[in-house]
C-alpha positions as CSV (number, residue, x, y, z in Angstrom):
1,X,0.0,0.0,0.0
2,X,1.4,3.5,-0.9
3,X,1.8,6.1,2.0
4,X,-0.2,9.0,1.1
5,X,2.0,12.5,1.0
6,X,0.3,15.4,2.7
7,X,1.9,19.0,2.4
8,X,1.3,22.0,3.9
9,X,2.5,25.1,2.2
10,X,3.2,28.1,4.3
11,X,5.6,30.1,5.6
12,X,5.3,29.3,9.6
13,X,2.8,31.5,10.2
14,X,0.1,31.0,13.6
15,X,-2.4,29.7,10.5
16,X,0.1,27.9,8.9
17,X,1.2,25.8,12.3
18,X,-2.5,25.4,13.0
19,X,-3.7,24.0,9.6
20,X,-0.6,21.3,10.7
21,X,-2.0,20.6,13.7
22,X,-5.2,20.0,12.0
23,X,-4.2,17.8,9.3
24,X,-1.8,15.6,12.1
25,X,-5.0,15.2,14.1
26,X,-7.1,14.2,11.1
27,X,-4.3,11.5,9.7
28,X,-4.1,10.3,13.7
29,X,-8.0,9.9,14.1
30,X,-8.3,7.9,10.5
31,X,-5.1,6.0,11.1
32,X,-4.2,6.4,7.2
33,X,-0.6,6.1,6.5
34,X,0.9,9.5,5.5
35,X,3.8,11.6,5.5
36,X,3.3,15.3,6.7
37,X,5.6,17.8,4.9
38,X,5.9,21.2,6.2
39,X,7.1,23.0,2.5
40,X,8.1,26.3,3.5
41,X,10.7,27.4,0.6
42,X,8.4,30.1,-1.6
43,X,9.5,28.0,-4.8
44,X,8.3,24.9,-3.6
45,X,5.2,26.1,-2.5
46,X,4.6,28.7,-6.5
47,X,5.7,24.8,-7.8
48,X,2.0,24.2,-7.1
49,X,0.5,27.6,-8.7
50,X,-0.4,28.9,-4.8
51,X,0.0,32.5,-3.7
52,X,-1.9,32.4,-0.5
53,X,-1.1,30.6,1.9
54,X,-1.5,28.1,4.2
55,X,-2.3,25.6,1.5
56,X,-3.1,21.8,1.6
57,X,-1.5,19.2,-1.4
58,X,-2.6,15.7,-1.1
59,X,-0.7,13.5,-3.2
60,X,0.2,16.3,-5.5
61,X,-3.6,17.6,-5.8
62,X,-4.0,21.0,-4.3
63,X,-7.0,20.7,-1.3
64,X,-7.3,24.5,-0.2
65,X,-5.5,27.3,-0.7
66,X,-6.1,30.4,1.6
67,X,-7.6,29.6,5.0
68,X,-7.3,27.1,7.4
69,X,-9.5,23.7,6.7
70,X,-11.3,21.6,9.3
71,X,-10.4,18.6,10.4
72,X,-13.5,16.8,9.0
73,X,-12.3,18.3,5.8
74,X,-9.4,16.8,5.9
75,X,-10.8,13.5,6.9
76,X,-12.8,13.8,3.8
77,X,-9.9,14.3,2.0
78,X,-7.6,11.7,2.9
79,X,-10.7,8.8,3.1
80,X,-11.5,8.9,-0.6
C-alpha cells in the first residue's frame, strides 16, 4: 500500500502551524498512513500555482489554498 503525502504550504505563520495541527490530528483519528511535509521554501510552494497561503496538497492535488481547513475536511480528503 502506498503512504499518502500530505503537504502543507506556508511560511510558519500562527495559521500555517494550525492547519498542521489540523491535518496531524485528522491523519491520527483515521489511522491512514501519511507523510506530513511542512514546505516552507516560496518555490516549492509557486511549484504548485499557490500565492496564499496556508495551503493543503494531497498527493500532489491541491485541497485549499487560503484559509485554514477543518479537520472533518481533511478526513474527507484523505478517506477517498
Amino acid at each position: 500500500m502506498n503512504i499518502m503525502k500530505i503537504e502543507i504550504l506556508g511560511s510558519g505563520c500562527a495559521k500555517c502551524n494550525k492547519t498542521k495541527k489540523f491535518v496531524e490530528q485528522a491523519v491520527e483519528q483515521t489511522g491512514v498512513d501519511a507523510e506530513i511535509v511542512k514546505v516552507e521554501d516560496m518555490d516549492g510552494i509557486l511549484a504548485y500555482g499557490v500565492l496564499i497561503t496556508p495551503a493543503v496538497v494531497v498527493d500532489g492535488d491541491v485541497k485549499i489554498v487560503g484559509r485554514v481547513p477543518k479537520v472533518d475536511e481533511v478526513i474527507e480528503w484523505i478517506t477517498q
